[in-house]
N, C-alpha and C positions, 0 to 999 in steps of 0.2 A: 504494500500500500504506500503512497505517496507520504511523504510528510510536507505540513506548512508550519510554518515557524507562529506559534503563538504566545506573544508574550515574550521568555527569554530562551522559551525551549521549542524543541520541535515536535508535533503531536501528529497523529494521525491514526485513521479506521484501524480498533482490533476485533481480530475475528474471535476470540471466544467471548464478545459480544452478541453475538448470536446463540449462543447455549442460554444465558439469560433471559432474552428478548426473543422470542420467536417470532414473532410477526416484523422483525429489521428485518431490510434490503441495503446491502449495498449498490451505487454503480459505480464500476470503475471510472467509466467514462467521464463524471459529472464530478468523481470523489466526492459522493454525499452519501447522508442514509434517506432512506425513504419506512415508510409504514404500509406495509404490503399490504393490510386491511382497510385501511382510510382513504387509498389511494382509486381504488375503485367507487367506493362507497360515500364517499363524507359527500358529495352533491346530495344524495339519498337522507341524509341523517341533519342536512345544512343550509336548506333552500334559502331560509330568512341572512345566512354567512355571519351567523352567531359564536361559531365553532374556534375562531380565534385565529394563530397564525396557521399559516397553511404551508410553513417550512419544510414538514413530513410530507406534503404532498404534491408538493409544485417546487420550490426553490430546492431542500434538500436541505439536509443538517450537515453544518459541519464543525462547529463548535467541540470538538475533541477530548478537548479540558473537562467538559463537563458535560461527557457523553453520555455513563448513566444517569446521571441525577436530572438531566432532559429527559430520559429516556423515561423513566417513571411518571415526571410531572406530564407526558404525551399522554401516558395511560389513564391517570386521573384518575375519580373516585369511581365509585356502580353507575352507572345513566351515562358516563362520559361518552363522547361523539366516538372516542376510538372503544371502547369497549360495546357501543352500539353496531359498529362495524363490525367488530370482532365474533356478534352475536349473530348479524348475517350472516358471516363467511359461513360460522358452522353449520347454520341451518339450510346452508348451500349445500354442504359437503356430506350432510343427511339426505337430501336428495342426489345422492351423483349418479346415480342411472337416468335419472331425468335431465340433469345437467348438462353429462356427459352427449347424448342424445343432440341438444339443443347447438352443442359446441361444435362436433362432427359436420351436422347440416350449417349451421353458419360457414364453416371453415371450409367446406366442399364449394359453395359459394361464392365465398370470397375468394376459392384460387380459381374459380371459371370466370367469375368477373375480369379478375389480374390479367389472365391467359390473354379475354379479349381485348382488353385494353394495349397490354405490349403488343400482341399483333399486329394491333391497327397502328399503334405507334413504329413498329418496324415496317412496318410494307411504304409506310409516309415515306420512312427516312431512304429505307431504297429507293423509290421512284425518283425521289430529290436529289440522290447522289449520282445515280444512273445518267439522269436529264442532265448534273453538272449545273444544278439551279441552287439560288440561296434559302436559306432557311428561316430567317431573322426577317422580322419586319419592323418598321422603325415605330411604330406603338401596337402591342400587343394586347391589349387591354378592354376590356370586353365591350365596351364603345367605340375601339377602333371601326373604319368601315372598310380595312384593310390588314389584319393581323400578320401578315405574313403568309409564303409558301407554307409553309411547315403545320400552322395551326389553321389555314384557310383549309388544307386538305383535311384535316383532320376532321374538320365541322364539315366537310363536303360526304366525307363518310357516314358521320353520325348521320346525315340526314335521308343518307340512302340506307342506310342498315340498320334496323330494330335493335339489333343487336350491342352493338357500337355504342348507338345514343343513349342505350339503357346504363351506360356504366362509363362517358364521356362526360368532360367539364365538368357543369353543374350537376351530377350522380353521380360524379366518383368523389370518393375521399381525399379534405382537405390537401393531405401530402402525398398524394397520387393523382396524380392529373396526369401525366408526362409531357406538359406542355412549357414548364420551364426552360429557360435557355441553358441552365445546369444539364439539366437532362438530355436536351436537344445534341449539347457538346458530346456529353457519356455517348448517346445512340451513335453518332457519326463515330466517335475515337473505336465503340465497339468493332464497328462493321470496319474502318483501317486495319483495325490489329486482325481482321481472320482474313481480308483482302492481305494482308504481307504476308499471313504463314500460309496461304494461298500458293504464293507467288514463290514462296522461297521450296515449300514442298515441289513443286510442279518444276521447278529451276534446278534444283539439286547443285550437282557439281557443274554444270553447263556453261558456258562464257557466257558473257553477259558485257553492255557498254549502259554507263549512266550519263543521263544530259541533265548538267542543271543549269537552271535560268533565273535572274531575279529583275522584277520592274516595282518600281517605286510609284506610288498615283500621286497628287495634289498635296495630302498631307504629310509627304515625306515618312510611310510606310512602305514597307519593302514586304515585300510576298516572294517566296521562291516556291520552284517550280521543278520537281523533280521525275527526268520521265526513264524508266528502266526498260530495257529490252533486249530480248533474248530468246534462243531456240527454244520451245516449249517439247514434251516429250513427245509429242505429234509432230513435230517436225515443222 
């Protein structure tokens, strides 16, 4: 585990904190603790946001020095917001054939969703690569009346396919759209990297001559241009 210096000393997450506290989480990621009961639940127990900080469930603890004596004051007397939680989960974990059930079908769901959505997000990025067309359009934004190549096809799809529309933009989840320009870069860098081991499989040991080029536009950006060429095993 990490350490941050608090104070004059350096503290950080111990693991047989967890033998005490069952319901901690760590993430590595975030170096915090979280309240694996509250975390799901405390909207359910918290509508009026009476419940107090919501460090265990949003920002993350990391206060170290005074890991368990937080860690108690989280749990509180009998009725407390986390021991209300705490009293879900179980009565969750009393039904888990029912649960279980419930989890399966979501979860079958949610990867046929996923499936369609990359799909459709990879056939865009091909067609775009293929044509040698751009992808970026200069406002994306749902009032654009021109979002670009990239997201103009996508909503071209959605509109022909049931399918598509059902689990595109506005139906798909927050951090799943694949319509970010993050993402735009990942699909193109993808389909480079299996176009090269493409190329270098199919190439082998065989000569091969490279051309490279470079032109600068207006802005005094430079773009190069690299073109390889070579016997393929077809001859």
């Amino acid at each position: 585990m990490p350490q941050t210096l608090m104070g004059k000393s350096n503290r950080r997450f111990l693991v047989k904190w967890f033998d005490s506290f069952v319901w901690l989480e760590y993430s590595k990621e975030k170096d915090a603790a979280f309240c694996l009961h509250c975390y799901p639940f405390k909207c359910d127990f918290d509508k009026q946001g009476k419940a107090g900080s919501d460090v265990f469930t949003e920002k993350g603890f990391k206060n170290w020095r005074k890991g368990p004596e937080n860690f108690r004051d989280h749990v509180g007397q009998d009725g407390s917001l986390h021991n209300k939680a705490t009293q879900h989960c179980t009565d969750l974990m009393n039904q888990k054939q029912h649960v279980e059930t419930i989890v399966i079908k979501q979860t079958d769901q949610a990867r046929s969703n996923y499936r369609i959505l990359l799909i459709a997000a990879l056939d865009c990025t091909r067609y775009l690569l293929r044509q040698g067309l751009p992808f970026r359009g200069h406002d994306e934004s749902e009032i654009s009346s021109n979002k670009g190549n990239y997201v103009e096809l996508l909503q071209f799809l959605a509109d022909h396919d049931e399918k598509v529309c059902a689990v595109m933009f506005e139906n798909a989840l927050r951090n799943l759209k694949y319509i970010a320009p993050k993402i735009q870069k990942e699909l193109v860098s993808s389909y480079a990297a299996e176009t090269i081991d493409a190329i270098i499989s199919d190439m082998g040991d065989a000569f091969f001559s490279i051309l490279v080029d470079e032109s600068r536009d207006i802005s005094i950006r430079e773009q190069m241009a690299v073109v390889l060429r070579y016997v393929n095993k077809k001859g």
